[in-house]
N, C-alpha and C positions, 0 to 999 in steps of 0.2 A: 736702523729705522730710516726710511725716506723723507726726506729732508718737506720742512711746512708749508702747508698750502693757504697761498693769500686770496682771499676775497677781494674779488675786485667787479662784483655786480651791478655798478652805476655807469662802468662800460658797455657804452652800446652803436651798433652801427645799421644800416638797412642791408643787407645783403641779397641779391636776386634769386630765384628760384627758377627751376626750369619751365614753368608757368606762365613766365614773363613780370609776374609781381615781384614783390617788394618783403623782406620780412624784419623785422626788427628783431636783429638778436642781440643777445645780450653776453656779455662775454661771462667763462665758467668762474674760473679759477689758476692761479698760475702756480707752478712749480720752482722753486728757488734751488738751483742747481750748484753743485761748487763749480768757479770757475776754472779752477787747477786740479788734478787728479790729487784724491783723496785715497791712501791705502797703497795696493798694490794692483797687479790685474794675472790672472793665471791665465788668459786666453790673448792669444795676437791680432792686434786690431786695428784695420787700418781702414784710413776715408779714403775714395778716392775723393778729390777733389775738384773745385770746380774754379775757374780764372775767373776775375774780374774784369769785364769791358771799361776800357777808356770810352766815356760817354762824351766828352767834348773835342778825341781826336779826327782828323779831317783826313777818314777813309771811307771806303765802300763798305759799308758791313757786312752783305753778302758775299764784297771778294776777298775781304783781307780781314785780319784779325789784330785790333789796333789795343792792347791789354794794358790796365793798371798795373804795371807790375808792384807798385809799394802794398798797395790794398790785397795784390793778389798772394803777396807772403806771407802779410799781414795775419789772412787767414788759416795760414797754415802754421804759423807760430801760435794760433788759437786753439788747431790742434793739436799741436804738440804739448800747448800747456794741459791736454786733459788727457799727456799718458796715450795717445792715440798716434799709429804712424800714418805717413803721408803713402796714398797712392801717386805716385805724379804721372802730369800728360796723360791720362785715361780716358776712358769717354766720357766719365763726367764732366771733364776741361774739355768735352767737345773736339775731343781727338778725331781726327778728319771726318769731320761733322762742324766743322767751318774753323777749327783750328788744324793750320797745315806745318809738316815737318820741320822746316826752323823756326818757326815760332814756337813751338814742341820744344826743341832744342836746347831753345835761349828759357824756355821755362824750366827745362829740368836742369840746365845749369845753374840759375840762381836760386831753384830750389836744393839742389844738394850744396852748395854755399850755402845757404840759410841753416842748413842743417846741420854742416860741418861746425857753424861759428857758437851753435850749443853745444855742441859735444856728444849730447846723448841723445837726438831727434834721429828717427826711424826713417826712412823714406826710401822706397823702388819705386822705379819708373820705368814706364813703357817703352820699347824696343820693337817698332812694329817693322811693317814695309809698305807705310802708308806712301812717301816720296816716289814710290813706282803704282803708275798708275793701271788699275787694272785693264785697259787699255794697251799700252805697251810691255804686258807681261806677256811673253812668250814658251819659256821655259820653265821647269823650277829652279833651273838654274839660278835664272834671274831673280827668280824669289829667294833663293838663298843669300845670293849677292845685297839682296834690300836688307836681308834681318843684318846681315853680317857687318853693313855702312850704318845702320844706327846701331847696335851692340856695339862696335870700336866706340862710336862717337859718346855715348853712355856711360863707357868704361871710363873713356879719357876724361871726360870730369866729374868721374870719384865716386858714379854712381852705382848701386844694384840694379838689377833688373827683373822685372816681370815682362814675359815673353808675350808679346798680345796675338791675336788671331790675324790673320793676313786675308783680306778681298782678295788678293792676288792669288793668292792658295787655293782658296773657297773656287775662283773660276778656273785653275788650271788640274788643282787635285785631284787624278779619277777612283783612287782604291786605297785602300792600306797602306801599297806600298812606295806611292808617290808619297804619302804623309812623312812614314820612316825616312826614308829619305833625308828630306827638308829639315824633321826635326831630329834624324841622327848626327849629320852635319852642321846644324848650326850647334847642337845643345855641347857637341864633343867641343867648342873652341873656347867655349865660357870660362871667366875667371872663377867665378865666385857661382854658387846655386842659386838658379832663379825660381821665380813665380809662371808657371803656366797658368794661362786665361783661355777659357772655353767660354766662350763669347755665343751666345742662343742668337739666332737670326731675330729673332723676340724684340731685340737692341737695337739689331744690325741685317737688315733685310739683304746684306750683299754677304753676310756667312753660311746664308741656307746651304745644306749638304755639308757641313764641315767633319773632317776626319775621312772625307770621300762617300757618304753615305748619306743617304735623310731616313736609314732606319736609327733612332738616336741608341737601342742597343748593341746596332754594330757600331756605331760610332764610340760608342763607352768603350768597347772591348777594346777597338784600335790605340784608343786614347790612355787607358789602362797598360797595355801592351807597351808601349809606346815611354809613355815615365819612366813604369817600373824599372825598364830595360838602362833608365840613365837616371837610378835613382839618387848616386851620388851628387848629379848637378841641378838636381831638382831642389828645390826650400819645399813647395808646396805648390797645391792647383786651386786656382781659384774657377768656378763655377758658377757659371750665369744663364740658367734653365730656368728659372722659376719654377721649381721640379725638387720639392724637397724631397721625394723620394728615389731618384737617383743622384744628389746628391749625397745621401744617407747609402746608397747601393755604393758607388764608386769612392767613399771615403772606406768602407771596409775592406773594398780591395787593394787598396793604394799600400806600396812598400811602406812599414811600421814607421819609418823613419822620414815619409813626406806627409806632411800638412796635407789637413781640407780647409781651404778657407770658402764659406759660406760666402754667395754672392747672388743669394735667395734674396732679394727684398721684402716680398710675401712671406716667408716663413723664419727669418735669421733670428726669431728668441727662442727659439725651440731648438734652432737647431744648433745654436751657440751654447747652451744651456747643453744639448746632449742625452745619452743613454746610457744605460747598462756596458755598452759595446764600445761608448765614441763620444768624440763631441765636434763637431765645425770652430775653427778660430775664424775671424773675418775680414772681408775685404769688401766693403758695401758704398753705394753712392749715398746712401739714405745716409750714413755717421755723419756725411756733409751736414745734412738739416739738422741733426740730432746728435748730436756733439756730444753738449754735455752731460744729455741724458741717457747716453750708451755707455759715456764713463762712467759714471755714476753706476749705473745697473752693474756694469761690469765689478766693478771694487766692490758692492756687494756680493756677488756671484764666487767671487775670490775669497771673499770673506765669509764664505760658508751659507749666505744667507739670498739661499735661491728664491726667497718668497718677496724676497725685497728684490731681487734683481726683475723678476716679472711684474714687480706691481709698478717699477718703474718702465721697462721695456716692452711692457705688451701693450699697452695705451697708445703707443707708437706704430703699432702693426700698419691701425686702420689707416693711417697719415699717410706710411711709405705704402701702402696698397693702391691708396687714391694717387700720388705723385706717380709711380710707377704703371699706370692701369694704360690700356690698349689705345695709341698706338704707342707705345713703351719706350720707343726712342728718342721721344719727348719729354721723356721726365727731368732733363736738365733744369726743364723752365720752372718747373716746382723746385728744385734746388735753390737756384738763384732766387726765386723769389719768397723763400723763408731765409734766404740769406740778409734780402732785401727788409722782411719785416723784423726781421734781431738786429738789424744795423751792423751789418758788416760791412755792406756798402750803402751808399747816398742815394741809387737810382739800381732801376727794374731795366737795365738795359745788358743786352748777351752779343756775343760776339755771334755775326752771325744772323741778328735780329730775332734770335729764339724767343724773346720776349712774347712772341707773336704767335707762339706755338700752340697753347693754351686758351681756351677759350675766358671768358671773366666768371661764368658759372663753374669751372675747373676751380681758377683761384678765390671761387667763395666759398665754394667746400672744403679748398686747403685749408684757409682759414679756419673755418671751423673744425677741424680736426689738428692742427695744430694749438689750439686754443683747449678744446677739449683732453689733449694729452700733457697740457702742462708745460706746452715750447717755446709760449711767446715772452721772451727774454724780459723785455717790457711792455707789458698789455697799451697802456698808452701809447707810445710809439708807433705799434704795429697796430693799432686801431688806423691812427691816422695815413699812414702810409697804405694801410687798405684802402679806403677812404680815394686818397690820389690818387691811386691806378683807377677805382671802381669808375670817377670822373671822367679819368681821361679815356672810359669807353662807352662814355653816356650814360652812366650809372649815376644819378645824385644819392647821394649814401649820408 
């Protein structure tokens, strides 16, 4: 059974409309979640996550990236309490999208220390070739040379790796067989099997053409081709099309023995849930906002009772639709800012100043669809802290 719903209708705040008025709503009802994974979980499920800005340190936020680090583990021992593994350094952390490679670095160091000192915390981190700028990329050579200076540096402290997509690739790769290349030589050096990320321009307007193609079922094939061929070092492919239907294509082709991990935002209860044929495990930025109500769904889903896993995870769809929606690369600032309204952190500020990304009618509809799916950890809190940002953008709420 999904755990009780409290009334909490004497909740209310003015929220704006696209009109330019004003509407008084009133908040639904909230969802009281376990805070520690309850049961077991039959599917692999990981946040990527998102860093905490140091708000009171005395840097440029457009140039430098000045991070809480206590807060920012903090939240990552929050997913771990819920049975959930850490994506690290991803672009939900705003991975070169105003967070730069030692900074990266120093986060996936003390995230895999954080992980180590439980014992049984999950965590792969990104291994990109973000430090070489696409600019001074001249060869694949040199692309190689970038995956190859952060996979040592990843190894050397003790972490896994998911393989992320490369700008520098994206502008230097013309066919197939540049791609093979790149990825038969780095994947053959690997200790351990990693995570491939097929990263949709959707995210990342500097991946268009990725795999050497902008037809995306030539690109499947290459990419398909391209795994299978080093299935051994593969764990699994995380996918980030907003395209559940080749997502569903390219888990059927994939060697029996690689992961699909779902990186649909738009469609991941469906396709975590699965078919007759399959199912997606996942790897999503949405599990940031939605934590405890993914484990939750999950440990029912494991527990046989898929009608409880949807009555909890579908409610959540419309949320991660609206955080996620066009221009898509922006959806960090709805991360943090359900981050912001569950108190994970004290203040709506991003490294980066992503804060700004976001319009206030964006975050009043978050609101409301986080409200309506049962997310707001504490409705008073996150009334109020709506309320402050609504202020500080000339909203009286």
């Amino acid at each position: 059974m999904n755990k009780p719903v409290l009334p909490i209708s004497s909740l209310s705040l003015n929220l704006p409309k696209a009109d330019r008025s004003l509407e008084t709503y009133r908040l639904a009802a909230s969802r009281s979640f376990p805070a520690k994974l309850e049961g077991t979980l039959n599917r692999v499920a990981f946040s990527a996550v998102h860093v905490v800005a140091d708000p009171l340190a005395d840097a440029d936020p457009w140039l430098s990236a000045a991070v809480d680090w206590d807060r920012t583990i903090a939240f990552r021992e929050h997913v771990w309490d819920l049975g959930l593994g850490v994506a690290e350094a991803m672009d939900t952390a705003q991975r070169g999208m105003g967070l730069d490679w030692p900074t990266s670095l120093e986060l996936i160091r003390r995230s895999v220390a954080a992980s180590k000192a439980r014992g049984d915390a999950l965590v792969f981190s990104g291994a990109g070739t973000d430090h070489l700028s696409v600019e001074d990329a001249k060869t694949l050579d040199d692309v190689i040379r970038a995956y190859e200076e952060q996979i040592a540096a990843v190894e050397k402290a003790g972490g896994r790796i998911i393989l992320m997509a490369s700008r520098a690739l994206a502008k230097l790769g013309r066919n197939a067989d540049d791609y093979a290349k790149v990825y038969d030589r780095v994947l053959s050096q690997l200790r351990e099997p990693v995570i491939i990320h097929w990263l949709g321009d959707m995210f990342d307007p500097a991946l268009g053409g990725y795999w050497g193609t902008a037809d995306l079922d030539k690109a499947m094939d290459t990419a398909v081709g391209i795994i299978n061929a080093h299935a051994a070092k593969v764990d699994g492919v995380k996918v980030s099309l907003l395209d559940k239907q080749r997502e569903i294509d390219m888990r059927r082709r994939l060697d029996k023995n690689i992961k699909m991990y779902t990186g649909d935002d738009f469609n991941y209860a469906e396709l975590i849930a699965g078919d007759a044929q399959g199912f997606s495990h996942a790897l999503l930025g949405i599990f940031d906002a939605i934590a405890p109500a993914a484990s939750y769904a999950l440990s029912r889903l494991a527990a046989g009772d898929e009608a409880g896993f949807h009555d909890v995870l579908g409610p959540t769809v419309p949320l991660s639709r609206h955080i996620f929606k066009a221009p898509t690369r922006f959806y960090k600032t709805g991360i943090v800012f359900m981050a912001y309204l569950n108190g994970h952190q004290d203040h709506f500020t991003m490294v980066g100043g992503q804060e700004s990304a976001r319009s206030a009618l964006h975050l009043a509809e978050l609101f409301r669809l986080a409200d309506q799916a049962g997310l707001l950890a504490n409705p008073e809190l996150a009334t109020r802290r709506m309320k402050t940002v609504l202020a500080s953008r000339g909203v009286e709420s």
